[in-house]
C-alpha positions, 0 to 999 in steps of 0.5 A: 496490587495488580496494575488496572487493564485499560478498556482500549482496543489493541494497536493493530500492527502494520505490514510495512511492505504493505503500507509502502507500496499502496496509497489510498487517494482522497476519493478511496480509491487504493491505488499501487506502483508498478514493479521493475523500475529498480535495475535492468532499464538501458535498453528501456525506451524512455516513454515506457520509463515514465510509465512505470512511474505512474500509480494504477488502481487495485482492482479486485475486492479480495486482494483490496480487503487483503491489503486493508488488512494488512494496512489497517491505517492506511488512509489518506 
């Protein structure tokens, strides 16, 4: 006897890179970190260090639907 289909949306999968470089903040906004903090920082003044640290606001509504795409849970 064939197992019954449940009437259940699929699971959407996540794009992990995705989901680990965007955070949504509680007024959904999507923010995103900056590159270059991994190596190559000696000669970096110490104030453009901590800037990199700070998350910066997506702008641009195609590169925000892509992401939310590919993060489909991607909420706060």
């Amino acid at each position: 006897m064939p197992r019954k289909l449940k009437d259940a949306k699929i699971k959407l999968k996540t794009h992990k890179a995705t989901s680990k470089r965007f955070r949504m903040t509680g007024s959904g906004i999507l923010v995103r970190t900056k590159g270059g903090k991994s190596h190559l920082r000696r000669r970096t003044s110490k104030r453009t260090k901590a800037l990199l640290s700070e998350m910066i606001p997506v702008e641009g509504e195609s590169i925000i639907k892509r992401v939310v795409r590919l993060a489909p849970y991607l909420k706060k």
